[in-house]
TISEVEX-8659 format. One record per atom (N, C-alpha, C): residue in one letter; atom name; x, z, y. Coordinates in pm, whole numbers. Layout:
residues N
<atom rest="a" atom="CA" east="X" up="Z" north="Y"/>
...
END
This chain:
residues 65
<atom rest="x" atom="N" east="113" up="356" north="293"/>
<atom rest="x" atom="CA" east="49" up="241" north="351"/>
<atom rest="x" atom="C" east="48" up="263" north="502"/>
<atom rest="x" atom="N" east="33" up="123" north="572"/>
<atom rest="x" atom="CA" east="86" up="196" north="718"/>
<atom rest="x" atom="C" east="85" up="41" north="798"/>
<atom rest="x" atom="N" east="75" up="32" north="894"/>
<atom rest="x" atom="CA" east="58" up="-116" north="954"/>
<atom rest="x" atom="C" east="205" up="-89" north="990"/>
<atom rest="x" atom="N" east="178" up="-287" north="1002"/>
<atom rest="x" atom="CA" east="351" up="-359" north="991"/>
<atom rest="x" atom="C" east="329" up="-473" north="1043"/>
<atom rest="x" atom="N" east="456" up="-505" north="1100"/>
<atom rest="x" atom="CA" east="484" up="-683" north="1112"/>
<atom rest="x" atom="C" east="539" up="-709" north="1031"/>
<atom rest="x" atom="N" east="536" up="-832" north="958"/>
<atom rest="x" atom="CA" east="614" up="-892" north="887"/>
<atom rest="x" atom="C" east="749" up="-915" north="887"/>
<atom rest="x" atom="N" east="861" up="-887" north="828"/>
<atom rest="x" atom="CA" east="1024" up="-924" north="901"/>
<atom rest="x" atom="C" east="1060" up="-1033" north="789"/>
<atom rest="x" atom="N" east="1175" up="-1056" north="749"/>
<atom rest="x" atom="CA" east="1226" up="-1147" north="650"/>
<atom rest="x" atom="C" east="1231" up="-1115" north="486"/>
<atom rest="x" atom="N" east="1249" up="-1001" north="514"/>
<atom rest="x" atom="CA" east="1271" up="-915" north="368"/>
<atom rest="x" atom="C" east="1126" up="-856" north="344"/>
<atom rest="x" atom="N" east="1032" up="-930" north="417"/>
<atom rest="x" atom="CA" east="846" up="-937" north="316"/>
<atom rest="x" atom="C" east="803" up="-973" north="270"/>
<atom rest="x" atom="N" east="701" up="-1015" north="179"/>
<atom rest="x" atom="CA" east="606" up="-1078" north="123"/>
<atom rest="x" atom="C" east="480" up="-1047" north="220"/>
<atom rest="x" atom="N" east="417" up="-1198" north="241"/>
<atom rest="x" atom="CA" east="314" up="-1176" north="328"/>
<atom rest="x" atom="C" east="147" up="-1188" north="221"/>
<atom rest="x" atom="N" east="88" up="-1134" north="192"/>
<atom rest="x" atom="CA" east="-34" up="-1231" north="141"/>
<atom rest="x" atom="C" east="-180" up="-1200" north="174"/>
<atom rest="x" atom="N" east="-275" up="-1240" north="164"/>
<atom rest="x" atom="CA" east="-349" up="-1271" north="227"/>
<atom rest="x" atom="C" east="-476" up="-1296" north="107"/>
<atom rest="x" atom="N" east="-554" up="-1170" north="83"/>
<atom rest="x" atom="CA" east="-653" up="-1132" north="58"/>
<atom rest="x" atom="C" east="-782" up="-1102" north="90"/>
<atom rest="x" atom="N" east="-880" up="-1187" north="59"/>
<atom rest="x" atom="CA" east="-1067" up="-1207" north="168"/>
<atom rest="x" atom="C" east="-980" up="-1193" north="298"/>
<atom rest="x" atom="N" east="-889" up="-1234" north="384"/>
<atom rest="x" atom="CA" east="-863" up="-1248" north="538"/>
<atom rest="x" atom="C" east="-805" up="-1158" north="548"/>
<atom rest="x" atom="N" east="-780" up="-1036" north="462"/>
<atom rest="x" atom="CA" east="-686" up="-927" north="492"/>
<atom rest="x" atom="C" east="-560" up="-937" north="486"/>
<atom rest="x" atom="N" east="-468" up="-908" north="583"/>
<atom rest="x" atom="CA" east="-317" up="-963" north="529"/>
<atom rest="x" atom="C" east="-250" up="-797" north="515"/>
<atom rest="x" atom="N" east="-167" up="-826" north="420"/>
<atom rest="x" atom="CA" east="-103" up="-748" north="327"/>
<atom rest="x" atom="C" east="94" up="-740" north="348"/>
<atom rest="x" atom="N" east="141" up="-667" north="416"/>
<atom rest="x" atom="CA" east="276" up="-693" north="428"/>
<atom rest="x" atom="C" east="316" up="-552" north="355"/>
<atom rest="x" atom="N" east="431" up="-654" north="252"/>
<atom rest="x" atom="CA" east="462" up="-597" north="156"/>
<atom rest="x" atom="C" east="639" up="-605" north="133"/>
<atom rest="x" atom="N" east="729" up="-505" north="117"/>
<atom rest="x" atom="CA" east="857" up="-530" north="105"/>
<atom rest="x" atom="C" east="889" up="-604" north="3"/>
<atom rest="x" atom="N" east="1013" up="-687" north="-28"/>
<atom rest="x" atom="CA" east="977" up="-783" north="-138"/>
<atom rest="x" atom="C" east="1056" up="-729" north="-251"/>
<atom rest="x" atom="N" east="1141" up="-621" north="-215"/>
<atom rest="x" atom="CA" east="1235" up="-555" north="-327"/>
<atom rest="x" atom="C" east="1143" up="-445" north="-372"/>
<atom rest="x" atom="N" east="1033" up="-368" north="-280"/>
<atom rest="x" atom="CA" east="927" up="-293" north="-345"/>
<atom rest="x" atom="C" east="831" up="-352" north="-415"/>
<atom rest="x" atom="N" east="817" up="-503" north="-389"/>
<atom rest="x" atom="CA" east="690" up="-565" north="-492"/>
<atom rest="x" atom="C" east="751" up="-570" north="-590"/>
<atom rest="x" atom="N" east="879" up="-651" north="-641"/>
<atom rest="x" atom="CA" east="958" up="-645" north="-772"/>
<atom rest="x" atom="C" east="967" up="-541" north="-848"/>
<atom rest="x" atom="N" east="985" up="-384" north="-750"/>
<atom rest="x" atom="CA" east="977" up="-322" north="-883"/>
<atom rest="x" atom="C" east="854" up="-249" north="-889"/>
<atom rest="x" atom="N" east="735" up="-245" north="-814"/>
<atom rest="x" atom="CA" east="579" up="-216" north="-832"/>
<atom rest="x" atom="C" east="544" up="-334" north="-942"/>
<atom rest="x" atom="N" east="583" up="-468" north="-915"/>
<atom rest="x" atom="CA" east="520" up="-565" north="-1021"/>
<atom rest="x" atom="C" east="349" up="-587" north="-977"/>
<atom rest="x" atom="N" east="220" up="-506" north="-955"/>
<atom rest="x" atom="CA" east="135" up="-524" north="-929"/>
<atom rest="x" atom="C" east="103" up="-420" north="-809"/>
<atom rest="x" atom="N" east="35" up="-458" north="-733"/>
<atom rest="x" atom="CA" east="-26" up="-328" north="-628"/>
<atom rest="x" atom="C" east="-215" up="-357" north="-619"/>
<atom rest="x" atom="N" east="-306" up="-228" north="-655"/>
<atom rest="x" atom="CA" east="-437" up="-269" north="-623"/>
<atom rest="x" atom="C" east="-473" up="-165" north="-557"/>
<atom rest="x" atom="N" east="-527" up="-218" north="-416"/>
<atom rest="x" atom="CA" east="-580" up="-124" north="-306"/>
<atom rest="x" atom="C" east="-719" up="-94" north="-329"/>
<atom rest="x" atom="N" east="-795" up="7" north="-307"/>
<atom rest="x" atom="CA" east="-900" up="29" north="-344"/>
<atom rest="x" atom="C" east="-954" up="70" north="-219"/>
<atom rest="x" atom="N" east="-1044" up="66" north="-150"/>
<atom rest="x" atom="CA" east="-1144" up="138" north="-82"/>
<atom rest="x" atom="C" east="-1279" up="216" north="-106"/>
<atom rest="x" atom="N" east="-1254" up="314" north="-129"/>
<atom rest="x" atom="CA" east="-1389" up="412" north="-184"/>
<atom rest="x" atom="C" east="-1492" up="457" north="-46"/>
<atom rest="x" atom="N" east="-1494" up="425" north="22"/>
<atom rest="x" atom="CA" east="-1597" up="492" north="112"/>
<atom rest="x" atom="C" east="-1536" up="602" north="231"/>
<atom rest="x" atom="N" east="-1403" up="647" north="158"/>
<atom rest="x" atom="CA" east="-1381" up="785" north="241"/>
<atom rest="x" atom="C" east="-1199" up="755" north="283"/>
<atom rest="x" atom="N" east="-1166" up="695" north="236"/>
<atom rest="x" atom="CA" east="-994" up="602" north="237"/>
<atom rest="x" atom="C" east="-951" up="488" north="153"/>
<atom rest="x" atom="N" east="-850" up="524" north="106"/>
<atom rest="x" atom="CA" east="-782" up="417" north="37"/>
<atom rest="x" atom="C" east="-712" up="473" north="-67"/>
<atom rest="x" atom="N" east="-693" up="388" north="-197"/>
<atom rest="x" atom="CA" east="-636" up="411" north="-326"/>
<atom rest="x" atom="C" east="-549" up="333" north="-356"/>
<atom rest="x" atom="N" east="-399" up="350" north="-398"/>
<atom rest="x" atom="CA" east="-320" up="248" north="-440"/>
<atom rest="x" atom="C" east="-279" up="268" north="-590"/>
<atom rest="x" atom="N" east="-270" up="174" north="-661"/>
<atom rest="x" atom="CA" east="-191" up="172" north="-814"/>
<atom rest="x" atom="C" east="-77" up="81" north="-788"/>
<atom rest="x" atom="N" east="-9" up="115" north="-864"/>
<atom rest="x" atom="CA" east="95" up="-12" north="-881"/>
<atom rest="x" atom="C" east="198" up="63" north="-1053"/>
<atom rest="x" atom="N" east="256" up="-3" north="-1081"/>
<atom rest="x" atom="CA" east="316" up="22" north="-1233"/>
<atom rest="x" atom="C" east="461" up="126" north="-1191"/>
<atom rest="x" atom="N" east="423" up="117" north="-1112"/>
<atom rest="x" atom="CA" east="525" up="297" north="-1012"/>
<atom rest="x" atom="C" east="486" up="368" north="-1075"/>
<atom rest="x" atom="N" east="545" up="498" north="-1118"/>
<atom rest="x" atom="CA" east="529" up="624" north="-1174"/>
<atom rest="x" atom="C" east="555" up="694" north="-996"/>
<atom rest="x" atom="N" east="497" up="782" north="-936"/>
<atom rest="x" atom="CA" east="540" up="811" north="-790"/>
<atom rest="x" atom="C" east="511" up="957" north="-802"/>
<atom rest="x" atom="N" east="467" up="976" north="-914"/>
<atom rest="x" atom="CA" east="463" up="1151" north="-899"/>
<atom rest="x" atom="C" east="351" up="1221" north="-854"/>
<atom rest="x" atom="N" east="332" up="1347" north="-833"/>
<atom rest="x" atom="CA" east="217" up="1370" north="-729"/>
<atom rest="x" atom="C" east="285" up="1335" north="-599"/>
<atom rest="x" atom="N" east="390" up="1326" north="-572"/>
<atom rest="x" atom="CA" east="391" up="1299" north="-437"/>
<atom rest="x" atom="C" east="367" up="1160" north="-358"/>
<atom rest="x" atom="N" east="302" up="1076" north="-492"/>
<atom rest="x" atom="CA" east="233" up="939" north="-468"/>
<atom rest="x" atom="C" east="107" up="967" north="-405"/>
<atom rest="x" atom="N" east="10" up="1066" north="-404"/>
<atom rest="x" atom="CA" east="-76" up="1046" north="-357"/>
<atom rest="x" atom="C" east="-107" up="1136" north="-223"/>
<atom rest="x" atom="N" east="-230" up="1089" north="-186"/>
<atom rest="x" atom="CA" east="-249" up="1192" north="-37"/>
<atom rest="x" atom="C" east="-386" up="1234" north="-31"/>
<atom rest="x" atom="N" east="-418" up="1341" north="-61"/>
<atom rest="x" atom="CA" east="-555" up="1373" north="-23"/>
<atom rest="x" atom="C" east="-659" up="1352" north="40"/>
<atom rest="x" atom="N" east="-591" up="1268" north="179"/>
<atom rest="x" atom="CA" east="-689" up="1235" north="248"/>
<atom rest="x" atom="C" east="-603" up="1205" north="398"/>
<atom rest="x" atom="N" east="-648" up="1102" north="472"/>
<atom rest="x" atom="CA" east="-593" up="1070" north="573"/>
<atom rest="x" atom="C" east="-709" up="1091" north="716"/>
<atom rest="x" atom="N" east="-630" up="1199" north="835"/>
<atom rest="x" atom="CA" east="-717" up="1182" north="959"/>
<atom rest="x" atom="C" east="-641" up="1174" north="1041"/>
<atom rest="x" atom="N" east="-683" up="1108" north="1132"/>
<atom rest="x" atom="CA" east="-582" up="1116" north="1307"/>
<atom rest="x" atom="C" east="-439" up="1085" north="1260"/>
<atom rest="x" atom="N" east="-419" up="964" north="1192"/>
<atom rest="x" atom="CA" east="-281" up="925" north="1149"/>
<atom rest="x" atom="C" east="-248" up="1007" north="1027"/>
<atom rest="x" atom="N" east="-230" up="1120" north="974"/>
<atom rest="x" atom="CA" east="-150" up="1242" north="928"/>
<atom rest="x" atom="C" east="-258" up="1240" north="804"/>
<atom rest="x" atom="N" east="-198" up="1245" north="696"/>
<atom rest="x" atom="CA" east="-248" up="1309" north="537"/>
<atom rest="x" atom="C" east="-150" up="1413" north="520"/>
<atom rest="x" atom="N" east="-304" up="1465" north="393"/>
<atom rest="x" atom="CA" east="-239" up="1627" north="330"/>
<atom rest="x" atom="C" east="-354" up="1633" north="312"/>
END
């Protein structure tokens, strides 16, 4: 996850005012994406199998691990 402009090959959408730019050949094969906010970062699902190397422990000063 990572801020973006929108280009041609996105999906834009637009959740409670949050906008969401999304590749449109990665939404097809995610099929669903749900962002979560717990208090301390952010959580993503999507019907991706991504491995452990889907997730990140924790994000500071740009940089997770």
């Amino acid at each position: 996850m990572a801020l973006d402009e929108p280009k041609d090959s996105d999906d834009l959408f637009d959740v409670k005012g949050l906008k969401f730019v999304v590749d449109k050949e990665f939404m097809e094969r995610a099929q669903t994406i749900e962002i979560d906010f717990n208090g301390m970062g952010f959580s993503l699902n999507s019907g991706l199998d991504l491995g452990q190397g889907g997730k990140c422990g924790g994000c500071s000063g740009g940089t997770c691990g």
